[in-house]
C-alpha positions in Angstrom: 0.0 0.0 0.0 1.4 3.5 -0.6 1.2 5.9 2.4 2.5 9.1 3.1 6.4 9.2 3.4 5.5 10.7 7.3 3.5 7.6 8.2 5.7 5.1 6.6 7.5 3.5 10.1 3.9 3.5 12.0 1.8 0.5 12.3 0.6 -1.3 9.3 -2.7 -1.6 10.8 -2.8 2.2 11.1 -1.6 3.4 7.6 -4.6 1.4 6.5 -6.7 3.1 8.6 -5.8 6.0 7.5 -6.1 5.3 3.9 -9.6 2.8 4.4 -11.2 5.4 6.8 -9.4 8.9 7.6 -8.8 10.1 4.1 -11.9 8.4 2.6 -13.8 10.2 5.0 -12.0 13.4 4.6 -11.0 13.6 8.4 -8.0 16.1 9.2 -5.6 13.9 11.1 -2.4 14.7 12.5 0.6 13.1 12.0 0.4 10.4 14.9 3.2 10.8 17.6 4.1 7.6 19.1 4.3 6.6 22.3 7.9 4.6 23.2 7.0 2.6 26.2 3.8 1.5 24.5 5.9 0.2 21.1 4.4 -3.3 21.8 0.6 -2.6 21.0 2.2 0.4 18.1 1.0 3.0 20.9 0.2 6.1 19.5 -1.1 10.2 20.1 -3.1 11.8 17.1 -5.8 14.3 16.5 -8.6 13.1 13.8 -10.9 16.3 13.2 -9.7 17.6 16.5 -10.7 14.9 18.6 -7.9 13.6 20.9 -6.9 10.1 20.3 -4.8 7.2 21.8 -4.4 4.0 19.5 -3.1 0.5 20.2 -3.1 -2.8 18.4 -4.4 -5.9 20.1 -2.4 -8.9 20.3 -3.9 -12.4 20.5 -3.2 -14.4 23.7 -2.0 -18.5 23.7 -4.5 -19.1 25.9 -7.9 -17.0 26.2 -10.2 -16.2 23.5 -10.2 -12.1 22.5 -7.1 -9.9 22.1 -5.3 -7.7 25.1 -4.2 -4.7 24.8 -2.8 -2.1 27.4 -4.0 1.3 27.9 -1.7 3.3 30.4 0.6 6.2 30.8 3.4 7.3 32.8 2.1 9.4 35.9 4.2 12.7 36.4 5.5 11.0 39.7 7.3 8.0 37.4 4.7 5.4 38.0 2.6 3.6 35.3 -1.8 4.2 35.4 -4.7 4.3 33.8 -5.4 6.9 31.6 -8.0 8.9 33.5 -11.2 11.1 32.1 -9.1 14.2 33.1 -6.8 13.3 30.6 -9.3 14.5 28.3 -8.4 11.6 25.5 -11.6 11.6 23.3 -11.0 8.3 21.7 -9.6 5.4 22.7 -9.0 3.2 19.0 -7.8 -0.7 19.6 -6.7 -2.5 15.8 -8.2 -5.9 15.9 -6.1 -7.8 13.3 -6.4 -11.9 12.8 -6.7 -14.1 9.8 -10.6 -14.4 10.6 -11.0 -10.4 10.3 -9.5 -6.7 10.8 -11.0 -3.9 12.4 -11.1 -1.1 14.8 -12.7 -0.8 18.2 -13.5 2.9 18.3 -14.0 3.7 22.1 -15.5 7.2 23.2 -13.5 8.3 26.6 -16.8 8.0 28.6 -17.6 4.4 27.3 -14.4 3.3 28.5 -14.9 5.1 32.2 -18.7 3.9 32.3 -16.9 -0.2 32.0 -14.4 0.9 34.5 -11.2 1.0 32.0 -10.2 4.6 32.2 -10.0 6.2 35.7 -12.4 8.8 37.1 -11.0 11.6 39.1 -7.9 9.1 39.5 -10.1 6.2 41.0 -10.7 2.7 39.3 -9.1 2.2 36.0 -7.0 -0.4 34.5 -4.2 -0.9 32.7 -5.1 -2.9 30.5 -8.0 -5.1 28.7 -9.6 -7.7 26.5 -11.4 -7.1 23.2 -13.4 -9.4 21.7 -13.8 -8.5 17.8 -17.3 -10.2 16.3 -15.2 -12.8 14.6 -14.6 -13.9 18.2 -16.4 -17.3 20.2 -16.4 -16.6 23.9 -16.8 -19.4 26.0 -17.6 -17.4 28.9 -20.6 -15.3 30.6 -18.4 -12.4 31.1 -16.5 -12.3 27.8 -19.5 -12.4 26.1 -21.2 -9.6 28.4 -18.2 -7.7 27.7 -18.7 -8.6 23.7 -22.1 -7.6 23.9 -21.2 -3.8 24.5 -17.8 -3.9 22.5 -19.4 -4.6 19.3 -20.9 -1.5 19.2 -18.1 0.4 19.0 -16.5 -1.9 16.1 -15.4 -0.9 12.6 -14.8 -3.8 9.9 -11.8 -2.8 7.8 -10.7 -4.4 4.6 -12.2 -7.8 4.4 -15.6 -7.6 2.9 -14.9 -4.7 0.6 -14.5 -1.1 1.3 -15.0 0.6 5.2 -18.3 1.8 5.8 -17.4 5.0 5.9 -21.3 5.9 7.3 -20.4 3.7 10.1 -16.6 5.9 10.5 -18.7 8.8 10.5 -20.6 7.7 13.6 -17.9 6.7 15.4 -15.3 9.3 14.8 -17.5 11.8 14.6 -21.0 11.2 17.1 -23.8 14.1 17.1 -23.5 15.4 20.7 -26.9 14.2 21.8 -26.1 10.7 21.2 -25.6 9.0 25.0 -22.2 6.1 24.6 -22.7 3.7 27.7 -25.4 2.4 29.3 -28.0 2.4 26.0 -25.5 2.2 23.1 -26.5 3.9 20.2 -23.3 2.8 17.8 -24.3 -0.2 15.7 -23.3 -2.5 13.6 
């Protein structure tokens, strides 16, 4: 694939992102500053259209169904956290890449906080989490519970065609009055 000489030493996974769903949908991104001590999940910083974003790829486990992937920072102090909702990140986007699909979890801030992932006034959090991408089987009540509302935040890439760039659109870009969490309003 031919990408912009800028993005040519990130993440495959997010060079075809950009190409699949940023420019297709005509989204001003900037170029994505990575993230060192996150190199293993291709941790990255970008703006798309202004929004503040963290991205991460997912990496399959030998033993559970799903994909991990960690989601922390370095506090000021020198310790590792959660990121928190004062850290004002707007999206959270995990790459889902297997030989049974490829896609994007697209997670708003305050979806993330509502399932306890990202911190709230420096309480709760973790550092890291399981996605389960629709491809995915889960054998248990909790991994599919935690499917159930994960799905809704998921963008198929490259597989069956061309992005659905409607779909992007929704979840790069929500109208304000749509409520992420509790009712999800993102589907499939």
């Amino acid at each position: 694939m031919v990408t912009n000489q800028p993005w040519a030493g990130l993440h495959g996974d997010l060079q075809t992102a950009k190409a699949l769903v940023y420019d297709a949908s005509g989204f001003a991104c900037s170029l994505p500053v990575p993230e060192p001590e996150g190199a293993e999940y291709a941790a990255c910083a970008f703006t798309l259209d202004g929004r503040s974003i963290r991205f991460r790829v997912a990496k399959t486990t030998p033993k559970k169904v799903g994909q991990f992937v960690t989601v922390w920072q370095r506090s000021a102090k020198g310790p590792i956290r959660p990121f928190d909702a004062d850290d004002h990140v707007d999206l959270f986007v995990i790459s889902s890449h297997h030989k049974d699909g490829f896609g994007q979890f697209v997670f708003p801030g305050e979806v993330l906080c509502e399932h306890g992932i990202v911190s709230r006034d420096a309480s709760g959090g973790k550092r890291g989490f399981r996605v389960y991408p629709p491809w995915v089987t889960t054998t248990s009540r909790q991994a599919r519970t935690t499917q159930a509302w994960q799905v809704n935040y998921f963008l198929h890439l490259g597989q069956d065609g061309p992005a659905d760039l409607t779909r992007a659109h929704a979840l790069y870009r929500p109208h304000p009055h749509q409520r992420h969490g509790g009712t999800d309003v993102v589907r499939p």
